[in-house]
CHARMM internal coordinates of N, CA and C (Angstrom, degrees):
IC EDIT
DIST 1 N 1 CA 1.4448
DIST 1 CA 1 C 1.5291
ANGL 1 N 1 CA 1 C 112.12
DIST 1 C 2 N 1.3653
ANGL 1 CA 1 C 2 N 110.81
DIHE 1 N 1 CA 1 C 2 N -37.09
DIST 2 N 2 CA 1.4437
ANGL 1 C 2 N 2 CA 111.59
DIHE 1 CA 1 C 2 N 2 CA 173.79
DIST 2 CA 2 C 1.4216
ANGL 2 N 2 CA 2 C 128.17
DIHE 1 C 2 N 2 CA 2 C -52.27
DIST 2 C 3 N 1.4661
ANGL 2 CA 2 C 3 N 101.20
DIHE 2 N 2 CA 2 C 3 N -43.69
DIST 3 N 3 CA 1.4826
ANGL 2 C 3 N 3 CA 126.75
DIHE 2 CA 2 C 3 N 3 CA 151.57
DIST 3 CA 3 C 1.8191
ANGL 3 N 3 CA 3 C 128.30
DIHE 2 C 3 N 3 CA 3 C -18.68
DIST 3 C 4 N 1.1388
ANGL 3 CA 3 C 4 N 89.00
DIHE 3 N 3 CA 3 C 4 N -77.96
DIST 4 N 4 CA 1.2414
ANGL 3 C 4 N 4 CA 112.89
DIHE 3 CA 3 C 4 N 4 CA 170.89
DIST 4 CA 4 C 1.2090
ANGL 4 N 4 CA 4 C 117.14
DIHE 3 C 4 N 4 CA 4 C -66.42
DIST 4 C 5 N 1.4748
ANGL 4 CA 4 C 5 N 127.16
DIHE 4 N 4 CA 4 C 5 N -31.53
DIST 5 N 5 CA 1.5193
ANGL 4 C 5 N 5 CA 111.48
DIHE 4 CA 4 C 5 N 5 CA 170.57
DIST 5 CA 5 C 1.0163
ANGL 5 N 5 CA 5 C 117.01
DIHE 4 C 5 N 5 CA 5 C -106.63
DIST 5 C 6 N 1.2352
ANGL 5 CA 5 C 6 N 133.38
DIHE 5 N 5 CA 5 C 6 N 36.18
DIST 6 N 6 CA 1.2297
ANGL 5 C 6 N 6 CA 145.76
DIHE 5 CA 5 C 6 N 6 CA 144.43
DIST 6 CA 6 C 1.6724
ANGL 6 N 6 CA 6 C 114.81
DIHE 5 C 6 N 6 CA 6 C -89.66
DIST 6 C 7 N 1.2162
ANGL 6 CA 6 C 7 N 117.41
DIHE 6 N 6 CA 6 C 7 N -34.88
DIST 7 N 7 CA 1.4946
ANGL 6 C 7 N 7 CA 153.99
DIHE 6 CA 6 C 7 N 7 CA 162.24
DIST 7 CA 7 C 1.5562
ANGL 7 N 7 CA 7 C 97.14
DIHE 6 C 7 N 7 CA 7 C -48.78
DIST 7 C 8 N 0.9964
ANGL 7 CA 7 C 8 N 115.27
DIHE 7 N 7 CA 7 C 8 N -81.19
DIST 8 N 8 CA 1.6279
ANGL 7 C 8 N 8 CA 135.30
DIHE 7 CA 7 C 8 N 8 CA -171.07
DIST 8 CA 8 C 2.0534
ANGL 8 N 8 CA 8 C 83.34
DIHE 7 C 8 N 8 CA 8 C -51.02
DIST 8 C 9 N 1.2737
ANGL 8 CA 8 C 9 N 121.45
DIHE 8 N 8 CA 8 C 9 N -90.19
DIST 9 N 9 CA 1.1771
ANGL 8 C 9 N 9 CA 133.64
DIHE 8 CA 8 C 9 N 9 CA -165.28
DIST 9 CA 9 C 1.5687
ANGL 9 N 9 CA 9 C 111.90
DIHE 8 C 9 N 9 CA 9 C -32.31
DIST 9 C 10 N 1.5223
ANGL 9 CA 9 C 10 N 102.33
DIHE 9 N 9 CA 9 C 10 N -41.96
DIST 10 N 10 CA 1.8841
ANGL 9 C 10 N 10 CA 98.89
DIHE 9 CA 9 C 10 N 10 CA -174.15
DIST 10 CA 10 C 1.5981
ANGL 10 N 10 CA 10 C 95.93
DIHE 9 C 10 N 10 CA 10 C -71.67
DIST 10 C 11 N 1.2638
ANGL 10 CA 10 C 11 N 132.03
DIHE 10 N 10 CA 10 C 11 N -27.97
DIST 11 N 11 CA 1.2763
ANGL 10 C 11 N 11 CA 110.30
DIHE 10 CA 10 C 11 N 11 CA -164.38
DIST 11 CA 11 C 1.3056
ANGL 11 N 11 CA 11 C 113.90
DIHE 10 C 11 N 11 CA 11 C -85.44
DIST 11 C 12 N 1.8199
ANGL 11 CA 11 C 12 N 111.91
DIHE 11 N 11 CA 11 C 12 N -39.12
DIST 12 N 12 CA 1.5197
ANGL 11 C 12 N 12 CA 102.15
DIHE 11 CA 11 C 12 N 12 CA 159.61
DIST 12 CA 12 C 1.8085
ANGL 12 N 12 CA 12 C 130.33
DIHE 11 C 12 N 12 CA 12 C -41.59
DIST 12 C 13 N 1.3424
ANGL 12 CA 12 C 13 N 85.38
DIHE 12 N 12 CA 12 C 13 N -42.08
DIST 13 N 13 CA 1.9907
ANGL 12 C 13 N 13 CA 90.08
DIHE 12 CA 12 C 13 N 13 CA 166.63
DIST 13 CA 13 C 1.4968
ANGL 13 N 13 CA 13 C 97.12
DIHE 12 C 13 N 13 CA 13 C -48.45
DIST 13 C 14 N 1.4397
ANGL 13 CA 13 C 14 N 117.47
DIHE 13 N 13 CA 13 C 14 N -80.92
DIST 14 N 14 CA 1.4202
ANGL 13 C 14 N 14 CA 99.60
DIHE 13 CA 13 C 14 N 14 CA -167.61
DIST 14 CA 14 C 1.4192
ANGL 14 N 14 CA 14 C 146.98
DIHE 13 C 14 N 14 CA 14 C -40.11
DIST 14 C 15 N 1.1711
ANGL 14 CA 14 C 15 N 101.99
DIHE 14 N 14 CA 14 C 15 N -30.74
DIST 15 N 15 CA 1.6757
ANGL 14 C 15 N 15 CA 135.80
DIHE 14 CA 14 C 15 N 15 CA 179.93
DIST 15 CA 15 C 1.4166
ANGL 15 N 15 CA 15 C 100.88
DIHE 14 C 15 N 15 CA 15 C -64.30
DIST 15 C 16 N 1.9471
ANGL 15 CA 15 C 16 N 119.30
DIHE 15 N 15 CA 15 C 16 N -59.12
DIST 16 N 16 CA 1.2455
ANGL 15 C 16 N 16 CA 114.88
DIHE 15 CA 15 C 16 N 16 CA 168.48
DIST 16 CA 16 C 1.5236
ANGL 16 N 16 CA 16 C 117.99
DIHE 15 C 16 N 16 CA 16 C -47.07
DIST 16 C 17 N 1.1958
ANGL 16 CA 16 C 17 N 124.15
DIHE 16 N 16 CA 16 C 17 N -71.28
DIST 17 N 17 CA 1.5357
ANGL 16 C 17 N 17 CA 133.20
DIHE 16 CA 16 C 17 N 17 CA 151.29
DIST 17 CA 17 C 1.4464
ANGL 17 N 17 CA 17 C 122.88
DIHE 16 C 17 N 17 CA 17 C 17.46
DIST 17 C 18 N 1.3514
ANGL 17 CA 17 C 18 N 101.76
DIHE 17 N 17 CA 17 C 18 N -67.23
DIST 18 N 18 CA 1.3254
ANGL 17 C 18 N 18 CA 125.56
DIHE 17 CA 17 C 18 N 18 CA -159.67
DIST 18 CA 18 C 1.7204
ANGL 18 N 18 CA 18 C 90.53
DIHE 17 C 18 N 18 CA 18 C -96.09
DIST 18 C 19 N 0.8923
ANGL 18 CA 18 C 19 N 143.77
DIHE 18 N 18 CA 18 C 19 N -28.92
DIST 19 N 19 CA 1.4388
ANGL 18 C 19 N 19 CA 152.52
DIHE 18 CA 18 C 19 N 19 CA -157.10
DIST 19 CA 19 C 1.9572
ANGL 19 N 19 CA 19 C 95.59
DIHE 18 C 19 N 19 CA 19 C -89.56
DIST 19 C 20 N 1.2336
ANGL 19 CA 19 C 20 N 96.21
DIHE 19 N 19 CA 19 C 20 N -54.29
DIST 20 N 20 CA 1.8398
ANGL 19 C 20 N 20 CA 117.16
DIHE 19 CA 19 C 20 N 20 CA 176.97
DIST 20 CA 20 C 1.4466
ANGL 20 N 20 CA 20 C 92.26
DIHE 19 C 20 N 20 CA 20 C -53.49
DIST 20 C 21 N 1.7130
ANGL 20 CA 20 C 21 N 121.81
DIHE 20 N 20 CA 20 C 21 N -63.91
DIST 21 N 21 CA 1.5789
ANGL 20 C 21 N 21 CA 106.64
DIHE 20 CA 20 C 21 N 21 CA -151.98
DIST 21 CA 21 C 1.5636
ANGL 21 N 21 CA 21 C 92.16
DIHE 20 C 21 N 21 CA 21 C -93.14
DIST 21 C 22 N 1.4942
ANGL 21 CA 21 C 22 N 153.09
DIHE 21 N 21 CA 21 C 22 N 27.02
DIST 22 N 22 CA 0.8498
ANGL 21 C 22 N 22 CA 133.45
DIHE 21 CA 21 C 22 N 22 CA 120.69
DIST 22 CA 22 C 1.8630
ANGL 22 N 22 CA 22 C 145.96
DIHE 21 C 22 N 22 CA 22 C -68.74
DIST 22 C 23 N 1.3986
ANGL 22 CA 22 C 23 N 92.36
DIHE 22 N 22 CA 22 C 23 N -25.95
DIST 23 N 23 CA 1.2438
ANGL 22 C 23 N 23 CA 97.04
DIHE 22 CA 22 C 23 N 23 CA 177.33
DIST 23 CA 23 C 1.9113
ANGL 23 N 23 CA 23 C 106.34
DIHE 22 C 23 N 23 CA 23 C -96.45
DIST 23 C 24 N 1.1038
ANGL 23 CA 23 C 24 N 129.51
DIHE 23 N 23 CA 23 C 24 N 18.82
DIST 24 N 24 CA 1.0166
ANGL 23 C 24 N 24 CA 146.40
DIHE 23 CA 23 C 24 N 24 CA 179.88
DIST 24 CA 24 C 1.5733
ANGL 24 N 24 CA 24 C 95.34
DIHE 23 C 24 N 24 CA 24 C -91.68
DIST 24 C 25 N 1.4661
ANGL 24 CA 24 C 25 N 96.31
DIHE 24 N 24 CA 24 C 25 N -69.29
DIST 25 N 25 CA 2.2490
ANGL 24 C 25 N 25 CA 105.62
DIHE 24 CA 24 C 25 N 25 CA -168.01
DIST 25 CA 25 C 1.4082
ANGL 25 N 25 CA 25 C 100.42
DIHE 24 C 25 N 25 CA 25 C -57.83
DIST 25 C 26 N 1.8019
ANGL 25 CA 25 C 26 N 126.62
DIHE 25 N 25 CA 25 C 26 N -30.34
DIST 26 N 26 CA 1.2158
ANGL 25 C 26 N 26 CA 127.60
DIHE 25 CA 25 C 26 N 26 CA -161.65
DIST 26 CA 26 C 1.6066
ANGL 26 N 26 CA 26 C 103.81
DIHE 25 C 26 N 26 CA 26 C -90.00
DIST 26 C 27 N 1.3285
ANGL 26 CA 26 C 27 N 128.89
DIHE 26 N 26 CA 26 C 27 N -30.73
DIST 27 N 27 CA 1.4125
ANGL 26 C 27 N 27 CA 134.43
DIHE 26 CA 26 C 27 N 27 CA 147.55
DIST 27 CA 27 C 1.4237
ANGL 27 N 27 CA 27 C 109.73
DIHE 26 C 27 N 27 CA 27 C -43.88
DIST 27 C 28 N 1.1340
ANGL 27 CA 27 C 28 N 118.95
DIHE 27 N 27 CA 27 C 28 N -68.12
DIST 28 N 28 CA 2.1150
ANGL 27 C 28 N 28 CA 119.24
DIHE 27 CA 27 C 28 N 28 CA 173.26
DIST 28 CA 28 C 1.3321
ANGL 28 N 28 CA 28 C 92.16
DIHE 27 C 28 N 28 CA 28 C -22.23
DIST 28 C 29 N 1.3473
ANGL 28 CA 28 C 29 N 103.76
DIHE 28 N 28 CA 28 C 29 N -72.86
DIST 29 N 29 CA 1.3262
ANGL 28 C 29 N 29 CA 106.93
DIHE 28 CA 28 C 29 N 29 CA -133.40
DIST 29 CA 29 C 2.5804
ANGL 29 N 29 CA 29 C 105.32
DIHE 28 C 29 N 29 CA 29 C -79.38
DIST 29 C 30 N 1.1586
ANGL 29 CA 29 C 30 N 62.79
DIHE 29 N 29 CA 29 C 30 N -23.80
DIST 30 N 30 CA 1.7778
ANGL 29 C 30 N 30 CA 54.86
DIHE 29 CA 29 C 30 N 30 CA 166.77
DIST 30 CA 30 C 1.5756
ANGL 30 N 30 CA 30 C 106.14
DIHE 29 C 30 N 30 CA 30 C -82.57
DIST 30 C 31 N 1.5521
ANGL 30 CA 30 C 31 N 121.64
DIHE 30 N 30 CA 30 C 31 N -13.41
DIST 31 N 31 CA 1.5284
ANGL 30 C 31 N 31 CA 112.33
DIHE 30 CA 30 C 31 N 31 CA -175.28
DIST 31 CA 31 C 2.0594
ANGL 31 N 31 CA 31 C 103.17
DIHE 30 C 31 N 31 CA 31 C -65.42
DIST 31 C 32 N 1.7950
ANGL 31 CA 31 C 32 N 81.20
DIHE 31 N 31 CA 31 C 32 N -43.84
DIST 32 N 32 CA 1.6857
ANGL 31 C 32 N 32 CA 91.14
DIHE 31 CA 31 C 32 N 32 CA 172.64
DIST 32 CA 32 C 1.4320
ANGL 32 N 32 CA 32 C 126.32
DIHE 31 C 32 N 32 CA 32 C -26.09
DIST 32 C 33 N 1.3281
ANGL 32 CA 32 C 33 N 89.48
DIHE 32 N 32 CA 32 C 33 N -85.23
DIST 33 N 33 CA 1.5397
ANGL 32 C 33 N 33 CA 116.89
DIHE 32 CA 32 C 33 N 33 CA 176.63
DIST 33 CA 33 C 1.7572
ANGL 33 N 33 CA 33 C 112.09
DIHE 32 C 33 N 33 CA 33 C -49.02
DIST 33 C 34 N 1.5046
ANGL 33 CA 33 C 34 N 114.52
DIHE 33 N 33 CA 33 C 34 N -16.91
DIST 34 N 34 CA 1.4047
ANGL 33 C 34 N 34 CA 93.30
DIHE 33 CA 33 C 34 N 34 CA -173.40
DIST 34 CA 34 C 1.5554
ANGL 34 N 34 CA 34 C 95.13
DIHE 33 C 34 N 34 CA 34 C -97.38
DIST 34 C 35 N 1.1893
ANGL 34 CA 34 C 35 N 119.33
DIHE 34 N 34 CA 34 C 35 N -17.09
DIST 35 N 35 CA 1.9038
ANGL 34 C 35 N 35 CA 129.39
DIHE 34 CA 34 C 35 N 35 CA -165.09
DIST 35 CA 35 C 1.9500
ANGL 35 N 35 CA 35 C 79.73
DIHE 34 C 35 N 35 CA 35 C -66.79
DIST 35 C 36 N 1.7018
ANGL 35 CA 35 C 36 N 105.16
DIHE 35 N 35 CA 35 C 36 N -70.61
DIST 36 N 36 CA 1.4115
ANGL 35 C 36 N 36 CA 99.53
DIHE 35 CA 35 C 36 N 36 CA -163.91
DIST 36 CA 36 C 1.8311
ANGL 36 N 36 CA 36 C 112.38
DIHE 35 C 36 N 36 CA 36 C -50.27
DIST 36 C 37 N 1.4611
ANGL 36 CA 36 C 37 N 128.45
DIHE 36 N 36 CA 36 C 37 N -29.55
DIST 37 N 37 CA 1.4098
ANGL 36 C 37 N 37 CA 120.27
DIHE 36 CA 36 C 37 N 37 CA -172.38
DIST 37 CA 37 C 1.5834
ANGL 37 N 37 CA 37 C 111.82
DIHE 36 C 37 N 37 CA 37 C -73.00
DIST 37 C 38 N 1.0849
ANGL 37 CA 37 C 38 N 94.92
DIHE 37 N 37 CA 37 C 38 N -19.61
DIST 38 N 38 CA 1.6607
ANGL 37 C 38 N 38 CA 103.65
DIHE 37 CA 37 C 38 N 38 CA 166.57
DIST 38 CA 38 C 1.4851
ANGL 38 N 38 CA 38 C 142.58
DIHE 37 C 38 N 38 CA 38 C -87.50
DIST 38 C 39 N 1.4487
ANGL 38 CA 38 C 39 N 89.78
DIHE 38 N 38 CA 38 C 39 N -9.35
DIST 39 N 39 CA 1.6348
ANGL 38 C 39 N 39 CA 110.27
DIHE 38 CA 38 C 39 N 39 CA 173.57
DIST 39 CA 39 C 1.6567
ANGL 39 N 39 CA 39 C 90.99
DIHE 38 C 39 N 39 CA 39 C -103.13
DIST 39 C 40 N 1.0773
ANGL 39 CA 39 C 40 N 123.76
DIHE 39 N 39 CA 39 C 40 N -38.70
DIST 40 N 40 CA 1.6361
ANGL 39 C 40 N 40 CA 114.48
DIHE 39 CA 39 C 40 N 40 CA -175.45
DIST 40 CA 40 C 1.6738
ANGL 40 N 40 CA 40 C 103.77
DIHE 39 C 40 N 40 CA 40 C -72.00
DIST 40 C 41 N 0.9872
ANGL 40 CA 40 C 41 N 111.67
DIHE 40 N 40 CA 40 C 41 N -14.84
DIST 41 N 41 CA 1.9898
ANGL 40 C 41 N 41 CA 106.48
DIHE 40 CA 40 C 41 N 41 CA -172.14
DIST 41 CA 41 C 1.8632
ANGL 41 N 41 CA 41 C 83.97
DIHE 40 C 41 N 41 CA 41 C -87.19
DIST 41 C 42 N 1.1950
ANGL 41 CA 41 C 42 N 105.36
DIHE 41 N 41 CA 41 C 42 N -61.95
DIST 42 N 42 CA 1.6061
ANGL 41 C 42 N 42 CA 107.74
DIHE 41 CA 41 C 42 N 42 CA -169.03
DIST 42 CA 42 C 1.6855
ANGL 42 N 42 CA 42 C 114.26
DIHE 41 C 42 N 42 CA 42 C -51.63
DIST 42 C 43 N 1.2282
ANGL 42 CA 42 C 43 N 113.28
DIHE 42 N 42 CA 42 C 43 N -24.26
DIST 43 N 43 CA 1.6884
ANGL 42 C 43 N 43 CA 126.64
DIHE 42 CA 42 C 43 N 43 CA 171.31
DIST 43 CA 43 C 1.9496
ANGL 43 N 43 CA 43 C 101.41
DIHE 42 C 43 N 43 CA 43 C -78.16
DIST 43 C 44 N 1.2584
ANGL 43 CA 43 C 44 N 115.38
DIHE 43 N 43 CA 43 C 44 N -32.75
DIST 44 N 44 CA 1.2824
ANGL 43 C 44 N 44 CA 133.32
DIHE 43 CA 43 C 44 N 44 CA -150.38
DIST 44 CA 44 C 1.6315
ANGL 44 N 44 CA 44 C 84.24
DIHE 43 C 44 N 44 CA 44 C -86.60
DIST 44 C 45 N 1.6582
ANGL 44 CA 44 C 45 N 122.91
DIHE 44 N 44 CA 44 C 45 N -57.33
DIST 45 N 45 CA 1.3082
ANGL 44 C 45 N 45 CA 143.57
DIHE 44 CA 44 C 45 N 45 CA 174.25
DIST 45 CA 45 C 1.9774
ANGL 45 N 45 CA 45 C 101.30
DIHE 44 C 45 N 45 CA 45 C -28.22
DIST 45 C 46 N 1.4791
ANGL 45 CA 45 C 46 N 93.45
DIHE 45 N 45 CA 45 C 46 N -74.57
DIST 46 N 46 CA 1.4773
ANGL 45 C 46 N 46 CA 113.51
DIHE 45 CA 45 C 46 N 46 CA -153.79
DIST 46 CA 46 C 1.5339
ANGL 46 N 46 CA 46 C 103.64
DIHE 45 C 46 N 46 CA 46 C -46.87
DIST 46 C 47 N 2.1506
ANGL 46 CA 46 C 47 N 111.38
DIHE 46 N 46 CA 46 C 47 N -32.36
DIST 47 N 47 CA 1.2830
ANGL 46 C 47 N 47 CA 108.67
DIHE 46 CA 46 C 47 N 47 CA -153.07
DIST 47 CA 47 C 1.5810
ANGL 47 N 47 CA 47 C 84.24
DIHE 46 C 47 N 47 CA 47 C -90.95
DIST 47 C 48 N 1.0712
ANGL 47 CA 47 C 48 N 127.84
DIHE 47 N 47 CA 47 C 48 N -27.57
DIST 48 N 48 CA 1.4026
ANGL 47 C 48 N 48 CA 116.68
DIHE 47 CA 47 C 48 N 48 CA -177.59
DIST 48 CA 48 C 1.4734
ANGL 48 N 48 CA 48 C 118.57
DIHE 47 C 48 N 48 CA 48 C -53.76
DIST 48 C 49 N 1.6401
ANGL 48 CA 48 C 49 N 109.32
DIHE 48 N 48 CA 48 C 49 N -49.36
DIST 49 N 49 CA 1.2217
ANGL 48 C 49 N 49 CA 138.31
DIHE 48 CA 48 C 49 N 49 CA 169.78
DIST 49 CA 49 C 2.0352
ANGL 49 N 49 CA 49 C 108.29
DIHE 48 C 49 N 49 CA 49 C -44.95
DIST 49 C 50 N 1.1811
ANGL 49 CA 49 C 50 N 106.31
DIHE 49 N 49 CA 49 C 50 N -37.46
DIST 50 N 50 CA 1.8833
ANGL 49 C 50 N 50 CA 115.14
DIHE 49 CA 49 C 50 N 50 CA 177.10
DIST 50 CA 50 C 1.6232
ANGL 50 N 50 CA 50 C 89.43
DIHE 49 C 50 N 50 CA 50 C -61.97
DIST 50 C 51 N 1.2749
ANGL 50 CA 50 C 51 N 98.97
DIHE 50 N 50 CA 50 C 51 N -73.78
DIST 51 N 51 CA 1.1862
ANGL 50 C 51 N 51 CA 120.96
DIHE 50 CA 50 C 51 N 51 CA -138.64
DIST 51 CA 51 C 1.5288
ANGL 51 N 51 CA 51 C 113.61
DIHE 50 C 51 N 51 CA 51 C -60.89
DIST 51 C 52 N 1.2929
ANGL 51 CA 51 C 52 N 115.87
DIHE 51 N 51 CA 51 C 52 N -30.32
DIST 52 N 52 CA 1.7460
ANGL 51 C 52 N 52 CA 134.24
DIHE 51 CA 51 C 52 N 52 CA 160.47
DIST 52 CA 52 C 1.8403
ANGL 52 N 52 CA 52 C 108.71
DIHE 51 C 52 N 52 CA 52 C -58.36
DIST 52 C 53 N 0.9822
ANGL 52 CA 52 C 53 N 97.64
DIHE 52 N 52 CA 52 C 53 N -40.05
DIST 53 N 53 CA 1.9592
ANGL 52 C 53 N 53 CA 105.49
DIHE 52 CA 52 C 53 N 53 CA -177.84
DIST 53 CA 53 C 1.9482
ANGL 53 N 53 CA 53 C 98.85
DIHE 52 C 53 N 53 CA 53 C -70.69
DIST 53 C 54 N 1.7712
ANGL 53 CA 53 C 54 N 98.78
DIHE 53 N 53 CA 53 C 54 N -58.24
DIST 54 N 54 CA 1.4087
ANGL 53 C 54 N 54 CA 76.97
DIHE 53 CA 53 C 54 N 54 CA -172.67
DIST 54 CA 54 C 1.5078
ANGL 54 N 54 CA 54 C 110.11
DIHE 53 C 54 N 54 CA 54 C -79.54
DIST 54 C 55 N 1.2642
ANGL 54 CA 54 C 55 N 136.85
DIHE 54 N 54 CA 54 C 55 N 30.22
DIST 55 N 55 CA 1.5214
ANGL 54 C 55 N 55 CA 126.13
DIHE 54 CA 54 C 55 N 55 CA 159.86
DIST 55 CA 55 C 1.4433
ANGL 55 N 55 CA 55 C 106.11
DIHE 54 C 55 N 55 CA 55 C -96.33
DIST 55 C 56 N 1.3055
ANGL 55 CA 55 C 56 N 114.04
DIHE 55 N 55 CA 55 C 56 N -45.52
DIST 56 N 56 CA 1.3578
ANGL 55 C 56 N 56 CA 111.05
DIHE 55 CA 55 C 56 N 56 CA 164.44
DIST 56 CA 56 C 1.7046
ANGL 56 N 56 CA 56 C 140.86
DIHE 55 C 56 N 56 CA 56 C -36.57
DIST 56 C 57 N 1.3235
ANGL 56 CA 56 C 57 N 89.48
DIHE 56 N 56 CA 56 C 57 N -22.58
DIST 57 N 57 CA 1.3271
ANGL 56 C 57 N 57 CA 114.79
DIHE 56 CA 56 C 57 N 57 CA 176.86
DIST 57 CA 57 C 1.4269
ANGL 57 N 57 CA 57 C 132.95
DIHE 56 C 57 N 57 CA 57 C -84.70
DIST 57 C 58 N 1.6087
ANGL 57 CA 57 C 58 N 120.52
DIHE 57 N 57 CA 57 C 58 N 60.57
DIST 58 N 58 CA 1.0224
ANGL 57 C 58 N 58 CA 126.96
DIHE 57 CA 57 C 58 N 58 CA -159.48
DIST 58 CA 58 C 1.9297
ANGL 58 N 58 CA 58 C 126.82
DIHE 57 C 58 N 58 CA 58 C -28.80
DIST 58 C 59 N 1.2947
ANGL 58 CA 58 C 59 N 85.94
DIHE 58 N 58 CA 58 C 59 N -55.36
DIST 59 N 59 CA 1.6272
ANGL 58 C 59 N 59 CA 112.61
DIHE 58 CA 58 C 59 N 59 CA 160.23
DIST 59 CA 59 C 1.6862
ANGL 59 N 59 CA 59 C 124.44
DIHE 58 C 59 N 59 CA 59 C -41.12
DIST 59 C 60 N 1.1259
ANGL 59 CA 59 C 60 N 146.91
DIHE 59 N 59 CA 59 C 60 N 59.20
DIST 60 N 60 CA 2.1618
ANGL 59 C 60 N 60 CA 140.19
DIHE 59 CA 59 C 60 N 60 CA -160.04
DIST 60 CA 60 C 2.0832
ANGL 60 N 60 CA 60 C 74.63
DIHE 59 C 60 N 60 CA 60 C -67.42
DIST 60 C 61 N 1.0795
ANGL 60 CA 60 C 61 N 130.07
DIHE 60 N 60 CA 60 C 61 N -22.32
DIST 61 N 61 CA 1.6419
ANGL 60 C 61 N 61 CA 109.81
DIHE 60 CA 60 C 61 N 61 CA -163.55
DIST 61 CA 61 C 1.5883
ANGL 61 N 61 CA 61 C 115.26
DIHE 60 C 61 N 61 CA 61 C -66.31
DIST 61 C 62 N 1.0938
ANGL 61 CA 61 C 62 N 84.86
DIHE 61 N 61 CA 61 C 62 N -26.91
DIST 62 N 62 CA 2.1394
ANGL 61 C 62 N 62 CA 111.80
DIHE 61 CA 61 C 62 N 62 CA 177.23
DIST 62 CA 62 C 1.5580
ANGL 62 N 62 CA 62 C 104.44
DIHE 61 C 62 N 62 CA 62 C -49.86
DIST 62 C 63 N 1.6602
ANGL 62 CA 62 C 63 N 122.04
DIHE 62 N 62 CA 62 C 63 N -36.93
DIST 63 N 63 CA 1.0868
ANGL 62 C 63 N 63 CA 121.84
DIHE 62 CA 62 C 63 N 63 CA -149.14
DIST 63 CA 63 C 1.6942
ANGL 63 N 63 CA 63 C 129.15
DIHE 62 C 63 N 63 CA 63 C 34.11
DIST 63 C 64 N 1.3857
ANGL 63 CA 63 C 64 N 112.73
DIHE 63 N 63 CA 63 C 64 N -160.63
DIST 64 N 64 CA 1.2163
ANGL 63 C 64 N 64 CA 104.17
DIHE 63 CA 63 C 64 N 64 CA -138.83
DIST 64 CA 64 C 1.7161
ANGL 64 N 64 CA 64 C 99.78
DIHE 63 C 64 N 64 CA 64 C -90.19
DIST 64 C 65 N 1.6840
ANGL 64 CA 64 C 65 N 113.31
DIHE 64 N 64 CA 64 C 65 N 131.88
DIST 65 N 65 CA 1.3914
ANGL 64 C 65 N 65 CA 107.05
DIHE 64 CA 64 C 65 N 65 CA -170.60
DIST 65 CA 65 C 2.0092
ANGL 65 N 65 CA 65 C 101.44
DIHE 64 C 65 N 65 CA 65 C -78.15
END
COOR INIT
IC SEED 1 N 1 CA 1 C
IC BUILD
């Protein structure tokens, strides 16, 4: 019996282990994804920001300021 729960016990270690370095890569990776949704809103920002000036711009002969 000792056997075995030592048996039983190392594998829960592993299981924890493996449980730790998954939610670790899955933390990375949402850091990822949130850096890029924030550079795409701020890219998303700038074109909004064009695109309000040239409507404003009664004149299309002016082209693009």
């Amino acid at each position: 019996l000792v056997i075995a729960g030592k048996a039983v016990a190392a594998t829960n270690v592993e299981r924890l282990v493996k449980i730790k370095d998954r939610a670790v890569e899955e933390t990375r990776i949402l850091n990822e994804l949130e850096k890029q949704v924030k550079l795409n809103f701020q890219d998303f920002q700038a074109l909004q920001k064009n695109f309000n000036k040239a409507m404003d711009d009664p004149d299309p002969s002016n082209g693009p300021r």
